[in-house]
C-alpha positions as CSV (number, residue, x, y, z in Angstrom):
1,X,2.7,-60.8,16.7
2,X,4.3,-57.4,15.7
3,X,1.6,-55.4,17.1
4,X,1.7,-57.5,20.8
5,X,5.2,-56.8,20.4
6,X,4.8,-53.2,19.5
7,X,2.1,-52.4,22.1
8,X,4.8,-54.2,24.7
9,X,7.8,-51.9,24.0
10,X,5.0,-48.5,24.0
11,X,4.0,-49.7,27.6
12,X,7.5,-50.6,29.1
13,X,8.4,-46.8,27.7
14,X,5.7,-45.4,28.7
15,X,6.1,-47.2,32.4
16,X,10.1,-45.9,32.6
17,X,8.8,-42.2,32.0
18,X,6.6,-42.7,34.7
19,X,8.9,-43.7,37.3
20,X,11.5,-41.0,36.0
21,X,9.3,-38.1,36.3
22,X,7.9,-39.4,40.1
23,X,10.9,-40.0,41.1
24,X,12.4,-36.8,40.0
25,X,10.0,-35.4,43.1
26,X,12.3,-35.2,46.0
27,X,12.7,-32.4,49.0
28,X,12.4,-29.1,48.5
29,X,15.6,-27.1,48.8
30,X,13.7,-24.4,50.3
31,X,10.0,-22.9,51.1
32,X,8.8,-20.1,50.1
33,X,8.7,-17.0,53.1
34,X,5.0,-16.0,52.6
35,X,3.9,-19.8,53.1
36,X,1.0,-20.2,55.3
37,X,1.0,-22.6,57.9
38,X,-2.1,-24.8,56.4
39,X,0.2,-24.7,53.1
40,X,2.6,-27.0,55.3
41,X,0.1,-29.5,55.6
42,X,-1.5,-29.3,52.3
43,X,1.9,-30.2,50.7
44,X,2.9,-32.3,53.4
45,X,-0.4,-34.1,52.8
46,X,0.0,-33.9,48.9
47,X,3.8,-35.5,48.9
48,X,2.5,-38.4,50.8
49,X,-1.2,-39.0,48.9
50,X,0.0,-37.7,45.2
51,X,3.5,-38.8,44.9
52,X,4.0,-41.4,47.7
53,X,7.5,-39.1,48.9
54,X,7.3,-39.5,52.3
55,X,10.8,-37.8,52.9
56,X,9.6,-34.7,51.0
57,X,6.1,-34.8,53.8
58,X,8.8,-35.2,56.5
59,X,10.6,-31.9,55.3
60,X,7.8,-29.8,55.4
61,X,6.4,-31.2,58.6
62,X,9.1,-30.9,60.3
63,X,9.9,-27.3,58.7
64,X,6.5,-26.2,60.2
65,X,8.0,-26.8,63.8
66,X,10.5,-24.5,63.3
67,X,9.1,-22.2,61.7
68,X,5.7,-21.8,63.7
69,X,6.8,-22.3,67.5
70,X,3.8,-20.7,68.9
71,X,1.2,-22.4,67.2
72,X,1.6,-25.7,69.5
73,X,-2.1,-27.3,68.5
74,X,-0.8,-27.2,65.1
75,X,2.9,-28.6,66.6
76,X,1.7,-31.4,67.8
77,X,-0.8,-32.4,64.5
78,X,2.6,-32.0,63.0
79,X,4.7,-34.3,65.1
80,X,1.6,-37.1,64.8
81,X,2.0,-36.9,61.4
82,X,5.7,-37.3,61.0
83,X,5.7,-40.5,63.6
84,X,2.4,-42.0,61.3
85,X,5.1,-41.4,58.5
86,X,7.7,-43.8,60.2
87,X,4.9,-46.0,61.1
88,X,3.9,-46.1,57.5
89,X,7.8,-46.5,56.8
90,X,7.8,-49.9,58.9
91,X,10.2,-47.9,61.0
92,X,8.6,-49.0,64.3
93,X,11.4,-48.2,66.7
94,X,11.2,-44.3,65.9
95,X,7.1,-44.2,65.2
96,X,6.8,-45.6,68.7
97,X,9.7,-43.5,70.3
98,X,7.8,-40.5,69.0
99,X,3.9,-41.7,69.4
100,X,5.3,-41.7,72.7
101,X,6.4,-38.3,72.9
102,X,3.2,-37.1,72.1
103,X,1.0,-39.5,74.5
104,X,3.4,-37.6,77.1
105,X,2.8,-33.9,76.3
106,X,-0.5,-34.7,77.1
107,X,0.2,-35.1,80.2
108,X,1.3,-31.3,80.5
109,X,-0.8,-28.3,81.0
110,X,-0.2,-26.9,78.1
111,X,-2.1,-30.2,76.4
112,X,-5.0,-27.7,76.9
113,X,-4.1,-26.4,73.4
114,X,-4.1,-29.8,71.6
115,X,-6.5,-31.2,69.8
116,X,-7.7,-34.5,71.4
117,X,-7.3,-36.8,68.1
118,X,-3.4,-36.9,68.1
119,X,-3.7,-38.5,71.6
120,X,-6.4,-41.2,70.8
121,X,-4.5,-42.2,67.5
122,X,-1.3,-42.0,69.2
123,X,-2.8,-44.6,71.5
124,X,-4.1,-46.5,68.8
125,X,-1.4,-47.3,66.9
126,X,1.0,-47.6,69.7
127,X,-0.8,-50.6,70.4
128,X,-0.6,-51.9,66.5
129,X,3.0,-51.1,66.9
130,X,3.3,-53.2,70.1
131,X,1.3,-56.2,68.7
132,X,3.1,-56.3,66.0
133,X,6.8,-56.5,67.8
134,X,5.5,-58.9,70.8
135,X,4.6,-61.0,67.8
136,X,8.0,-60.6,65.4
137,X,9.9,-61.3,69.0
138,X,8.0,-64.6,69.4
């Protein structure tokens, strides 16, 4: 009984170090200068798959956009990824205010620089998104 017991309290520990050193992972105060723009994602992509910090993904997402106005193919990967984060987030109301957003700069002639998978994703979840509040309006 003493070693069920024993093994109990090492795994409880063991589980509350866990959670203190993930959840010690919150936004950076600041990015480096020399960071290049694919490090943006690569991070942004790393918060969300590695540590499951969504806000710290939103930072540098939303970080890239200011700091790289020109590269607007890029911009709008960005802003696709920040509005799958809310839709992640069960934040419907601002995924679909912003899946929307994107849907209409591709309506622009500058869409000429955008990849075409933000738009057909856009579309796709925007119609999850819609099921989903016809249905919790029922």
């Amino acid at each position: 009984m003493k070693i069920r017991r024993e093994h109990s309290v090492i795994i409880f520990s063991l589980s509350i170090i866990f959670l203190i050193i993930t959840g010690c992972r919150g936004v950076p105060k600041e990015i480096p200068a020399n960071l290049q723009p694919e490090e943006y994602f690569k991070n942004a992509q790393s918060a969300v798959v590695d540590w499951g910090n969504y806000n710290a993904a939103l930072f540098y997402y939303e970080e890239f956009i200011k700091n790289f106005p020109d590269m607007r193919g890029k911009i709008i990967e960005a802003e696709y990824e920040i509005a799958f984060i809310y839709y992640r987030k069960k934040n419907y109301e601002e995924a679909e205010k912003r899946f929307e957003a994107i849907l209409e700069k591709y309506t622009t002639p500058e869409s000429s620089y955008y990849n075409e998978w933000p738009r057909v994703l856009s579309e796709k979840i925007l119609k999850k998104i819609r099921k989903q509040t016809s249905k919790s309006d029922e």
